[in-house]
C-alpha positions in Angstrom: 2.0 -15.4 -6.2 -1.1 -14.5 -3.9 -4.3 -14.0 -5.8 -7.5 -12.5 -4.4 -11.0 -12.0 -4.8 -12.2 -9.2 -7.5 -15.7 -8.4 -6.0 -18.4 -6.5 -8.0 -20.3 -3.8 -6.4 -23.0 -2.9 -8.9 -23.7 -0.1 -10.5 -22.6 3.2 -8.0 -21.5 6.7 -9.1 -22.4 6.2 -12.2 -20.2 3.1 -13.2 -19.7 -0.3 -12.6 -17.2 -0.6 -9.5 -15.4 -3.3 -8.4 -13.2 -3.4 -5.9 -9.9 -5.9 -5.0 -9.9 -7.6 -2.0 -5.8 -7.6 -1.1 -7.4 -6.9 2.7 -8.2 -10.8 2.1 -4.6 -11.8 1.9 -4.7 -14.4 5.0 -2.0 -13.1 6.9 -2.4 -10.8 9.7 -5.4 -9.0 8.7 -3.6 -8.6 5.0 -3.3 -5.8 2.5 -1.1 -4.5 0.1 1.1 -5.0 2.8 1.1 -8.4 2.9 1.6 -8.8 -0.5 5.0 -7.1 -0.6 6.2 -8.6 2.5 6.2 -12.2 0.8 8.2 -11.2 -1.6 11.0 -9.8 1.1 10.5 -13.1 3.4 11.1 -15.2 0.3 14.5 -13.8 0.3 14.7 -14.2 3.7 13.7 -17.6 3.8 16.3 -18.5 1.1 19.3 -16.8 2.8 21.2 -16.8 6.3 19.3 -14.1 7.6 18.5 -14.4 11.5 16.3 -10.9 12.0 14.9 -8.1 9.8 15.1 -4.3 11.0 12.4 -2.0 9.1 11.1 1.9 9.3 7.2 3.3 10.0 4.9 5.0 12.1 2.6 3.4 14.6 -0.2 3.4 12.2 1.9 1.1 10.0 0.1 -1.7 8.1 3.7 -2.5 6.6 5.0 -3.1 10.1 2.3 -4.9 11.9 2.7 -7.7 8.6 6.8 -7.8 9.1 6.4 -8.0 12.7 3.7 -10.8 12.0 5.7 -12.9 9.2 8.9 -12.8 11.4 7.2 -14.2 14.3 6.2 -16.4 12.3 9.8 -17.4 11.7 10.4 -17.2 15.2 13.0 -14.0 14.0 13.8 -10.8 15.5 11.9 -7.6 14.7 13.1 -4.5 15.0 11.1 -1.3 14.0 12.3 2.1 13.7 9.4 4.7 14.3 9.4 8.4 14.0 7.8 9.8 17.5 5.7 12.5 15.7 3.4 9.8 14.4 3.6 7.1 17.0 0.5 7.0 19.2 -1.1 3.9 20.1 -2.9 2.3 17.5 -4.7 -1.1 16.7 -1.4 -1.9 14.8 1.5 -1.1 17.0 -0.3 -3.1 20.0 -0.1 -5.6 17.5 3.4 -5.2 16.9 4.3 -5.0 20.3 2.6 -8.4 21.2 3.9 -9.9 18.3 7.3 -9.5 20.1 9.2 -6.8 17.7 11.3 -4.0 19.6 10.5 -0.7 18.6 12.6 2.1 19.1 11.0 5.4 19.0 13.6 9.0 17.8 12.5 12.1 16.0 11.9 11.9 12.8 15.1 13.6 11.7 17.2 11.0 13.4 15.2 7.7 11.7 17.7 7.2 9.7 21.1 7.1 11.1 19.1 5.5 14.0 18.5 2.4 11.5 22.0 2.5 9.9 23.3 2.5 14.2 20.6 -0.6 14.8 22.1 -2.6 11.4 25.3 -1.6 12.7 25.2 -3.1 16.2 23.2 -6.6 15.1 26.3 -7.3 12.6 28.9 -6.0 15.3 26.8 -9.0 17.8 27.4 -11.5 15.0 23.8 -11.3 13.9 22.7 -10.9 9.9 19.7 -8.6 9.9 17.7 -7.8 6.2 16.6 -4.6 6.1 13.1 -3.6 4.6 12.2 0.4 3.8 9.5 1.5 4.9 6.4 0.8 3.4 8.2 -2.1 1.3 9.5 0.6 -0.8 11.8 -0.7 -3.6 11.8 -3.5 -6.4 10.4 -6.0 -4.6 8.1 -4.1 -3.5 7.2 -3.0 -6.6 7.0 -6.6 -8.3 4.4 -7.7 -6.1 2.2 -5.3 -8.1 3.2 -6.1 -11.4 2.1 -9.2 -10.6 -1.0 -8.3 -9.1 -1.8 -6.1 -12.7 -1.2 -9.7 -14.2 -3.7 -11.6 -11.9 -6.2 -8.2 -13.0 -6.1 -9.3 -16.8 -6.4 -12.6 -16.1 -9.7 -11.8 -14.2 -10.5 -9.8 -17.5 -9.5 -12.4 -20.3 -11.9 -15.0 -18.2 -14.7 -12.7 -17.3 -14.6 -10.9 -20.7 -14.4 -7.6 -19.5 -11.5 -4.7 -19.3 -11.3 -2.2 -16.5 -11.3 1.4 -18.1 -9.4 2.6 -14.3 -7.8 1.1 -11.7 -7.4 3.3 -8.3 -5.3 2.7 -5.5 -4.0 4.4 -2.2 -0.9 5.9 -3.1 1.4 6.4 -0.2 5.1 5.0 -0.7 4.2 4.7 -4.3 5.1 1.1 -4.7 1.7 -0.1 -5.2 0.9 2.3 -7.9 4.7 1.6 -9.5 3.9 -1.8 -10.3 0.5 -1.0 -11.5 1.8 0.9 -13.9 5.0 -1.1 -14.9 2.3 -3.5 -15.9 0.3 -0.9 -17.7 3.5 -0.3 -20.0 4.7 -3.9 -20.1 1.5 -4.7 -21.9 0.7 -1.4 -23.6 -2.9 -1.4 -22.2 -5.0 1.2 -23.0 -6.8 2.4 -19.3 -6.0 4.7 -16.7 -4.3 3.4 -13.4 -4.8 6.1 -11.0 -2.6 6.8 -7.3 -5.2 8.6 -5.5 -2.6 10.1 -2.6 -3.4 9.8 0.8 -0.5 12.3 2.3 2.3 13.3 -0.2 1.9 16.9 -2.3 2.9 17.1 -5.9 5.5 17.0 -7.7 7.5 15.3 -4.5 4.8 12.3 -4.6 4.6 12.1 -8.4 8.5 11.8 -8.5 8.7 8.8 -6.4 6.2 7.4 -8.2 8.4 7.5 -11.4 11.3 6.7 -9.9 10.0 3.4 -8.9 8.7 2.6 -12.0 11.9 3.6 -13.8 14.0 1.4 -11.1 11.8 -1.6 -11.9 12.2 -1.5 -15.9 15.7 -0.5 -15.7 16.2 -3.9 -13.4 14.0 -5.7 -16.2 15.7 -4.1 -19.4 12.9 -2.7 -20.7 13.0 0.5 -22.3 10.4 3.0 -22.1 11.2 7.1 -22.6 10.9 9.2 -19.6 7.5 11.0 -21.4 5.6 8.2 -21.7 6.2 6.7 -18.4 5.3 10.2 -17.7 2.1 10.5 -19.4 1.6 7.2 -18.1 1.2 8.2 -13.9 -1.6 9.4 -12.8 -0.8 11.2 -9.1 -4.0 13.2 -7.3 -2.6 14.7 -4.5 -6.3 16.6 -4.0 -8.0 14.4 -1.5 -5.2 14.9 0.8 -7.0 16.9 3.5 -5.0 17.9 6.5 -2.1 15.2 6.0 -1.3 11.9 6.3 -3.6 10.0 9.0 -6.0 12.6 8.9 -10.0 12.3 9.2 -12.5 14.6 7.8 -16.4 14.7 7.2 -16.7 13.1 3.8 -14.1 9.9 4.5 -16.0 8.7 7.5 -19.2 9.0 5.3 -17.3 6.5 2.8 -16.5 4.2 5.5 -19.6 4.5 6.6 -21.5 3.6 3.3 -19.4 1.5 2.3 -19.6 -0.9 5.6 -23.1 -0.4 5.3 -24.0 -1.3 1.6 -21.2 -3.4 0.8 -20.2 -5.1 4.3 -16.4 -3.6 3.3 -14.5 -2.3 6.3 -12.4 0.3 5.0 -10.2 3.2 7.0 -9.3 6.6 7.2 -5.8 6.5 6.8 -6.0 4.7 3.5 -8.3 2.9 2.0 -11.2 5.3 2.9 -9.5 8.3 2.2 -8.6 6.6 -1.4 -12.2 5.6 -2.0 -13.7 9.4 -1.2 -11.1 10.5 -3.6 -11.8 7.8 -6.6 -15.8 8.7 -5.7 -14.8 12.5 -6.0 -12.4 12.0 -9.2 -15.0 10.4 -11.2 -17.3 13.1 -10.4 -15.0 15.8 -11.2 -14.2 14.5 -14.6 -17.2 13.6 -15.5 -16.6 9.7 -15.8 -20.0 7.7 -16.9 -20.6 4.2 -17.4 -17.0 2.9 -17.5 -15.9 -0.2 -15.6 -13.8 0.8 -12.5 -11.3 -1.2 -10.0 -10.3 -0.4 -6.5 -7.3 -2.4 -5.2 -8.5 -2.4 -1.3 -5.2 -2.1 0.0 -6.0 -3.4 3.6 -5.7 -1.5 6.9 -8.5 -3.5 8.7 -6.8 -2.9 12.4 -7.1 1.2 11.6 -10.8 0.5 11.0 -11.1 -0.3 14.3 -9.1 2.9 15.4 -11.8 4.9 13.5 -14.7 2.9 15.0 -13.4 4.6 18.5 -12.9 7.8 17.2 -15.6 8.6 14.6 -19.0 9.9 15.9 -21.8 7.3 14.6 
């Protein structure tokens, strides 16, 4: 289990924020990321796999850490990418000098590109584990429900309890086992998925489906209305789409690198931040104690330094 630093910001916005520092994780500039892909390598480290074959775009933080851990491992990489989204970045350099081969198709032909790739490794005698994209899936999932744990532990020995916890919401894995820990404990407090590209009810629906995968796999039995009433999906701070700037989010980098010394970016973390700073607005949220998972990104911050206008 990786733990990581719960750092307060003081009194902002009206309430006391703190923010999670899973951009810590000491792997290959870390995140949420990171954090999954321990769990998958685990797996791979205790079987007869010999290379790992994964899907995302070239902004990826999910791919950058696979390519990282299986060079690592001195593995093959192979990364599936869709070519609407696959411009240079800080990341996919990354990848490329981290040695993974990356085969660029149109997004309608990802997947039966990946099912041709796992295809031809087993066909060469080779045993390739495959990752979805983003770390979607129960693994995926459990390394959040063990990050909810590592929150109440912080709680129990700080004597204090988070009213909301907000996260990026993009696969929906992060926020899935967020909120499987949420029911597993009955906690009373609001775990929010601020989304950074999917629209309602698609993004909300994956959402629950993750969560329902991961207590179904756990035998625990929870109705479909409370898990329900339980996710909390804001799909209003998308903006334009997925990877896309405005005004206000480089603002919130901006502050936030300035009064807080936190890098985040656009794509993610910064987009998720404008939207927890606008949510508590919006509802009228005083004097409450508030968490922000930082879910990593740093190598798009550095895209955004060379794009955004300071």
């Amino acid at each position: 289990m990786v733990e990581t630093l719960i750092q307060n910001l003081g009194e902002i916005y009206s309430n006391n924020i703190y923010i999670k520092r899973d951009d810590l994780i000491p792997i290959s500039f870390g995140g949420n990321k990171a954090r999954k892909a321990i769990n998958f390598f685990q797996e791979i480290d205790e079987g007869t796999y010999d290379c790992v074959v994964t899907y995302g775009t070239s902004s990826s933080n999910h791919c950058r850490i696979v390519s990282s851990m299986a060079a690592m491992r001195k593995i093959s990489c192979y990364i599936i990418g869709p070519k609407e989204a696959s411009k240079p970045t800080f990341n996919s350099k990354m990848m490329n000098w981290l040695g993974a081969e990356i085969t660029i198709v149109p997004v309608e032909t990802v997947h039966n590109t990946i099912e041709n790739k796992l295809e031809q490794l087993r066909e060469q005698g080779r045993n390739p584990y495959f990752i979805a994209g983003g770390g979607h899936g129960y693994l995926g999932t459990q390394a959040y429900v063990d990050c909810y744990e590592e929150i109440r532990v912080f709680e129990k020995q700080n004597r204090i309890h988070f009213d909301y916890i907000f996260s990026a919401s993009g696969t929906g894995t992060t926020q899935a086992g967020l909120v499987c820990g949420q029911l597993i404990h009955g906690d009373n407090r609001r775990v929010v998925g601020i989304s950074i590209a999917r629209k309602n009810p698609r993004g909300r629906q994956v959402v629950f489906n993750s969560v329902k995968e991961y207590l179904i796999e756990k035998n625990y039995t929870y109705d479909d209305e409370k898990i329900e009433k339980t996710i909390v999906f804001d799909d209003k701070y998308i903006g334009r789409g997925y990877g896309q700037n405005n005004i206000e989010i480089e603002q919130t980098i901006k502050d936030v690198l300035i009064n807080h010394g936190i890098p985040l970016d656009s794509t993610y973390t910064g987009k998720a931040y404008a939207g927890m700073r606008a949510y508590l607005n919006k509802q009228g949220i005083r004097g409450k104690n508030i968490l922000f998972i930082h879910t990593g990104g740093t190598p798009l911050f550095f895209d955004d330094l060379e794009n955004i206008k300071i």
